[in-house]
C-alpha positions as CSV (number, residue, x, y, z in Angstrom):
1,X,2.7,-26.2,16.7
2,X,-0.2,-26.6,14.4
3,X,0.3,-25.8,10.7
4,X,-2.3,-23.2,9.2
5,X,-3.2,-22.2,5.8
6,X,-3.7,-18.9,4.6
7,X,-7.0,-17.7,3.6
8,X,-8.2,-14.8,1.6
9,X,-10.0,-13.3,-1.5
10,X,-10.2,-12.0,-4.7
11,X,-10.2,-8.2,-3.7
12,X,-6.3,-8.9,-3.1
13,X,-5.6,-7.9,-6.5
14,X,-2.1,-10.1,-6.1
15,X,-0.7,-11.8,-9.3
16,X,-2.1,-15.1,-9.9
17,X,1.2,-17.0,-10.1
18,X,2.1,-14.9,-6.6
19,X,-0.8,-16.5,-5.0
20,X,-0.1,-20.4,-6.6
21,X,3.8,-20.2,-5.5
22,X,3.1,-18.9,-2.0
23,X,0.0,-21.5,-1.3
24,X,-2.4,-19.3,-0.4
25,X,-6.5,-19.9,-1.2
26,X,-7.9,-17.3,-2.6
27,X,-11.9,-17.3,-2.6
28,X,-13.4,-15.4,-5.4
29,X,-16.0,-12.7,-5.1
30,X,-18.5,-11.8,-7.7
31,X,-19.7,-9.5,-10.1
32,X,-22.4,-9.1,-12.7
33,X,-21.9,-7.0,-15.9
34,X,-23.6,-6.7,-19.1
35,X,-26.6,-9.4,-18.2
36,X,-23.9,-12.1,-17.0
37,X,-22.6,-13.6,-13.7
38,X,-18.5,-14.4,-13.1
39,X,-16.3,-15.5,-11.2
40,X,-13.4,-12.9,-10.1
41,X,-10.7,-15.1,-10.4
42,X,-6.6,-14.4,-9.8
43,X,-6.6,-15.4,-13.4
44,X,-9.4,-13.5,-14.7
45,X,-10.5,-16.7,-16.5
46,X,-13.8,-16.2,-16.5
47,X,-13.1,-12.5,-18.1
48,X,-10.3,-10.7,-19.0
49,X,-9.3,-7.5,-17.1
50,X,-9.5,-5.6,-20.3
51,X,-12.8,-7.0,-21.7
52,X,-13.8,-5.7,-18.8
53,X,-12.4,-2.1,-18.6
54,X,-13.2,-2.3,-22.6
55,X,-17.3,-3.2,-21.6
56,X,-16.7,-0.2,-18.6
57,X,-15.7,2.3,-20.9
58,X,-18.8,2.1,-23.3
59,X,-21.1,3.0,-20.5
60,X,-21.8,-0.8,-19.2
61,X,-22.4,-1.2,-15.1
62,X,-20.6,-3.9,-13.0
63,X,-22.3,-4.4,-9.8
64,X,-20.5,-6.7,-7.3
65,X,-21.7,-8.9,-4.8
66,X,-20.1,-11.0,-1.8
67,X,-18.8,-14.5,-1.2
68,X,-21.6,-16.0,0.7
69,X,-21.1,-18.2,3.9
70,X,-21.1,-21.7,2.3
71,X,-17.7,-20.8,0.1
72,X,-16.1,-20.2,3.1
73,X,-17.4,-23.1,5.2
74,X,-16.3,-25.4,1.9
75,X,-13.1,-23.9,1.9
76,X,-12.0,-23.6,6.0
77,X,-14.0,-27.0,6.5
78,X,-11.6,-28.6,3.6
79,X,-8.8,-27.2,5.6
80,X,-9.5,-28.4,9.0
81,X,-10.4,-31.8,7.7
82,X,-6.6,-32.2,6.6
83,X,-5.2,-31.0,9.9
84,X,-4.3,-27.6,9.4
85,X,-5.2,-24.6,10.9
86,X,-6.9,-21.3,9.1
87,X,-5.8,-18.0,9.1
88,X,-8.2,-16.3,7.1
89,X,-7.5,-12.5,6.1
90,X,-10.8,-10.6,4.3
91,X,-11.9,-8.0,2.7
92,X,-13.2,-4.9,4.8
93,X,-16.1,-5.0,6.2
94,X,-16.3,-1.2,5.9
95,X,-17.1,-1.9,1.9
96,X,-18.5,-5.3,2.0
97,X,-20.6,-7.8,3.8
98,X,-17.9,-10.6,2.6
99,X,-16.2,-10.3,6.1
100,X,-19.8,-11.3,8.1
101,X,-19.6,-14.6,5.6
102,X,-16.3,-15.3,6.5
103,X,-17.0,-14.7,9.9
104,X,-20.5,-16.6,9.9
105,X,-18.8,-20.0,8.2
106,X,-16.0,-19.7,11.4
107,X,-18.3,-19.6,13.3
108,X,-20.8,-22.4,12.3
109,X,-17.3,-25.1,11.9
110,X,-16.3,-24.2,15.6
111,X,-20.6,-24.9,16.7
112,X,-18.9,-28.4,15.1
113,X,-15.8,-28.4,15.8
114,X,-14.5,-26.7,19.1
115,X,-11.3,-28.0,19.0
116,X,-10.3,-26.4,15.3
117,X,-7.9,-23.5,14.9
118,X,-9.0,-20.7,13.2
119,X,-8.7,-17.0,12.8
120,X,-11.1,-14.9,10.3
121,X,-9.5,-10.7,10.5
122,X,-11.2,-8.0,8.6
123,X,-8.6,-6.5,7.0
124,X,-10.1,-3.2,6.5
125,X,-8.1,-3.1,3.4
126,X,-9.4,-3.0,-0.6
127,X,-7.2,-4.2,-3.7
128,X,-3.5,-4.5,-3.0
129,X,-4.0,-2.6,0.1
130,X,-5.7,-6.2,1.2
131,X,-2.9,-8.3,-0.8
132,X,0.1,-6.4,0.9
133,X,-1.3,-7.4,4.3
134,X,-1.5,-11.2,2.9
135,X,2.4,-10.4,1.9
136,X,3.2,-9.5,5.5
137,X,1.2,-12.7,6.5
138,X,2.9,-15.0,4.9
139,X,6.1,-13.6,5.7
140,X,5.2,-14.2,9.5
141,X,4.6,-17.8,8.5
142,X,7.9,-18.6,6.9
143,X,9.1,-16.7,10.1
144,X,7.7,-19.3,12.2
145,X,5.2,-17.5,14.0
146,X,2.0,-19.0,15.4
147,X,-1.4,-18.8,13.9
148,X,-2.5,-16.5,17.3
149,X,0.9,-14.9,17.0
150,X,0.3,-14.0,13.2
151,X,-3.2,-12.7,14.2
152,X,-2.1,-10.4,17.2
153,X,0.9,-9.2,14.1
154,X,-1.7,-8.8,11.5
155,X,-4.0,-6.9,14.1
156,X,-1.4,-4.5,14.9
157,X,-0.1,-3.9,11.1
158,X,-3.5,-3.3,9.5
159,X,-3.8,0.0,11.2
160,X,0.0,0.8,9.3
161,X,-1.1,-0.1,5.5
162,X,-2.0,3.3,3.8
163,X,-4.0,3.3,1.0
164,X,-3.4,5.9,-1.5
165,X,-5.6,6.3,-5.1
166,X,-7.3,8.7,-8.0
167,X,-9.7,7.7,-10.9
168,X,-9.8,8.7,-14.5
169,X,-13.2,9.9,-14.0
170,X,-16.5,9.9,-11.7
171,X,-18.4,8.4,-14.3
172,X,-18.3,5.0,-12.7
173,X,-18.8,5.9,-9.6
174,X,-21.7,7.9,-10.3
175,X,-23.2,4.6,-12.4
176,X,-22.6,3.1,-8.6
177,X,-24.6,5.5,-6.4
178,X,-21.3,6.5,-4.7
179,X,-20.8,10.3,-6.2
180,X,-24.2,12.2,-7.5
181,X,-24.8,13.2,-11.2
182,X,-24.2,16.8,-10.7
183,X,-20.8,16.0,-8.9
184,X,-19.8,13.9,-11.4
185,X,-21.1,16.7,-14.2
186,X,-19.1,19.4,-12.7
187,X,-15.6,17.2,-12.0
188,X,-15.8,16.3,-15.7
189,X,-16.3,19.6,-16.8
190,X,-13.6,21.2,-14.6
191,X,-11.4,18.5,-15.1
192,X,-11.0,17.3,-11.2
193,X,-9.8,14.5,-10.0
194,X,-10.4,12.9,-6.8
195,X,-7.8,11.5,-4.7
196,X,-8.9,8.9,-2.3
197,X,-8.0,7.2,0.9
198,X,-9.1,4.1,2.5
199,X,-9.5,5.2,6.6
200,X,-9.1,3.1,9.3
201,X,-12.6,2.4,9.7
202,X,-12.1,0.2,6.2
203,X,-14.3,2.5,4.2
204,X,-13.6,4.9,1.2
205,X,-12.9,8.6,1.6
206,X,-12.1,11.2,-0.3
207,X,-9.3,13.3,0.8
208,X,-8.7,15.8,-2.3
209,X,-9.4,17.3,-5.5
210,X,-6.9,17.9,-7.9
211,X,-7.5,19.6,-11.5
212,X,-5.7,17.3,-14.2
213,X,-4.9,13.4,-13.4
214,X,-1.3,14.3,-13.6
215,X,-1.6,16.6,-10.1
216,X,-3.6,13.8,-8.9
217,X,-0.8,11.5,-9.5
218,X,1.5,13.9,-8.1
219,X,-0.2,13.9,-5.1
220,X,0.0,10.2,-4.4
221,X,3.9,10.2,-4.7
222,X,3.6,13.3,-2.2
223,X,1.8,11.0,0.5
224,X,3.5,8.2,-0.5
225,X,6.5,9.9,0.8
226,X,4.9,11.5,4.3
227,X,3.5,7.9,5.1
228,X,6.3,5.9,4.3
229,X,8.4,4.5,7.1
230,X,12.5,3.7,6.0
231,X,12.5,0.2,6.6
232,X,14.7,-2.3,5.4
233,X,11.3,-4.6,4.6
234,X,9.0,-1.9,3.4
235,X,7.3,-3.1,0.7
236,X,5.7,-0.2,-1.7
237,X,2.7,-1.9,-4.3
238,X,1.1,0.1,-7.3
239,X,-1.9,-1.1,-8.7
240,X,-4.3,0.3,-11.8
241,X,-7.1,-0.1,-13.6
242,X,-5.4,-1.1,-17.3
243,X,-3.3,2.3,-17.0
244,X,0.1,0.6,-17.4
245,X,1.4,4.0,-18.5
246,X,0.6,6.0,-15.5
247,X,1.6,3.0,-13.1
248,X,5.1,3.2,-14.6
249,X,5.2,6.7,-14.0
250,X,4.7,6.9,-10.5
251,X,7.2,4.1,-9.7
252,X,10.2,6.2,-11.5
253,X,9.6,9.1,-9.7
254,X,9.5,6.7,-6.9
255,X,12.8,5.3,-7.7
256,X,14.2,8.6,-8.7
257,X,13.2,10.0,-5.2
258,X,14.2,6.6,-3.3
259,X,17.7,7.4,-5.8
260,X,17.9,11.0,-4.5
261,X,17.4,10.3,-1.0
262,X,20.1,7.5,-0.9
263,X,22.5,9.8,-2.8
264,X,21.9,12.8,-0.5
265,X,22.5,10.3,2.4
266,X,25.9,8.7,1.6
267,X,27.4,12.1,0.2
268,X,26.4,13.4,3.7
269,X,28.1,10.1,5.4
270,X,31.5,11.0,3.4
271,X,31.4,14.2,3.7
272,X,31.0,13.9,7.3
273,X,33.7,11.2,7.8
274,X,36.0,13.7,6.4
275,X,35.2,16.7,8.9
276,X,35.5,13.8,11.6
277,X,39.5,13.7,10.1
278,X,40.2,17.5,9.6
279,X,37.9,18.5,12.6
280,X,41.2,19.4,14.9
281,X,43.0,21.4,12.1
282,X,40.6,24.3,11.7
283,X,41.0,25.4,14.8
284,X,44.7,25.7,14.1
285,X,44.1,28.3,12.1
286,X,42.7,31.2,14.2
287,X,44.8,32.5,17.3
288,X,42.9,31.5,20.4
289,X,43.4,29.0,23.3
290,X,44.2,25.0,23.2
291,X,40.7,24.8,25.3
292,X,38.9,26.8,22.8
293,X,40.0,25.0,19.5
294,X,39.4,21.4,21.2
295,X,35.8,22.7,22.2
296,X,35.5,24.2,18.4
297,X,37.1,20.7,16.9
298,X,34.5,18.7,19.4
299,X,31.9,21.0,17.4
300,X,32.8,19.9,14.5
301,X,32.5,16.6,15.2
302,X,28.6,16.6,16.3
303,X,28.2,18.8,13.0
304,X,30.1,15.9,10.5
305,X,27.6,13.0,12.7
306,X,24.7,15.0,12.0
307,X,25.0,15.8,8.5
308,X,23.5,12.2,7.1
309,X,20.3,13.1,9.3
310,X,20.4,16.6,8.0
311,X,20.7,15.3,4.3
312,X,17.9,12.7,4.9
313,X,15.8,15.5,6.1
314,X,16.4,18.1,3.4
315,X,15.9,15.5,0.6
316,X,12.7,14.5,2.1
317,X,11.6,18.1,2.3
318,X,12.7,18.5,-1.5
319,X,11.3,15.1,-2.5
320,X,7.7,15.9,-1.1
321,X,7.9,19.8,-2.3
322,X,8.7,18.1,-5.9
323,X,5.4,16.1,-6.0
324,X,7.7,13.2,-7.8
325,X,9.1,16.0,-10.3
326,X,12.2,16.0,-9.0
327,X,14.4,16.7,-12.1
328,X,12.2,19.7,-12.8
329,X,12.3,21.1,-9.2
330,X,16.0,20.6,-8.9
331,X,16.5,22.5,-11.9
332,X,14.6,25.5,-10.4
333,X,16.2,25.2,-7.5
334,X,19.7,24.9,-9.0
335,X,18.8,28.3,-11.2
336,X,17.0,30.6,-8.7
């Protein structure tokens, strides 16, 4: 079984040191801001994530543009010269044209090379949409599985990634062409804020307007919760855009709801193992037949199994109804 090497780019969004440790290559994409060309590096050596929200927030543009087909072919050509196969996982192709290099340099090494392994897969993911998918990638790899097995895996567990996200403002995305003026005029005024979702077509769509960031924050804990699939492997990421403060939020009320759930759950299993136990002796205490208090006992008994489910359920239901203000809601509900 051949050896491959994993192959993305910079629209991972995944730590720097992540990306060294693991092995991965990462191939930067570019932007332009300000009169100047750089590199987006893991690193951000080049330019610092916040020089560059700092140069965003007094009114400069960044326009971004795609790797082009020679990084590629440098990069899988370096890899198949050392033996390896390439297992290359890109940016959508629903946003950018980085995906048609990617798949143009495959392409153009196999004209030259029939016999080398590789696989290009668009994604359709952005930011650490894209990067979780590399996570899952590489955890195939250690796994053992194949290049063509990992690709078949990552095909199937794209379509599962859900991609949840607001901005501060539609200012830059007016500056981009994406929102018009008068949009953008009226959000600000009334204080909306978008909440957006990345479909399965790879492209950008807004879902949602919220008044106040805090509802729109809210929201994205809501569908974090109806998406998410009770796994012992899920993996959850939060990104931003140098708003540390907001990130931090949203991942207590995550753990406060992951906290709640859990607790509902295993009060449920106890509570459940103990009408298992003193399921026959209720029916001792009313004056009917043997047959009646075993059926009554056997009653019981599907009642105490189903209580973890019905806890799971019901702090789901209060978890999403909270919005990630759990501690408020369950005071409410506690007093009314």
């Amino acid at each position: 079984m051949k050896k491959y090497i994993i192959v993305t780019d910079s629209t991972t969004d995944l730590p720097d040191s992540y990306a060294n440790e693991s092995g991965i290559k990462i191939v930067p994409l570019g932007f332009s801001i300000d009169g100047k060309n750089y590199k987006d590096y893991l690193n951000k050596r080049e330019l610092s994530t916040k020089d560059f929200y700092d140069m965003i927030s007094t009114g400069k543009t960044a326009k971004t543009y795609q790797v082009n087909p020679k990084e590629f072919y440098d990069v899988f050509k370096e890899i198949i010269d050392s033996g390896y196969g390439v297992l290359g996982i890109i940016f959508s192709s629903g946003l950018s044209g980085t995906f048609n290099s990617a798949r143009f340099a495959k392409d153009q090494i196999l004209a030259e090379n029939p016999n080398a392994e590789i696989v290009v897969i668009d994604s359709l993911c952005a930011s650490l949409g894209e990067g979780l998918l590399v996570h899952y990638a590489l955890k195939a790899q250690k796994e053992g599985m194949t290049l063509y097995e990992a690709q078949d895996y990552l095909e199937n567990l794209k379509m599962k990634i859900s991609h949840w996200f607001t901005v501060m403002d539609l200012d830059t995305l007016k500056r981009g062409g994406r929102v018009s003026a008068a949009a953008a005029f009226f959000a600000k005024t009334l204080n909306i804020h978008p909440v957006l979702h990345v479909s399965n077509e790879g492209k950008l769509v807004a879902r949602m307007k919220k008044i106040g960031r805090k509802n729109a924050l809210n929201t994205i804990a809501e569908k974090l919760f109806e998406t998410y699939i009770p796994d012992e492997n899920e993996v959850i990421c939060i990104s931003h855009s140098c708003c540390l403060e907001d990130a931090n939020k949203l991942k207590e009320a995550m753990d406060t709801d992951i906290k709640l759930i859990a607790c509902s759950v295993m009060s449920c299993v106890a509570m459940g193992m103990l009408l298992c136990i003193c399921a026959p002796l209720f029916p001792r205490l009313y004056n009917t037949s043997d047959s009646v208090k075993v059926l009554a006992a056997s009653f019981m008994r599907v009642a105490a199994i189903c209580m973890p489910i019905h806890g799971f359920a019901h702090a789901s239901y209060f978890t999403l109804r909270s919005g990630g203000k759990t501690f408020i809601t369950f005071l409410f509900d506690s007093v009314y």
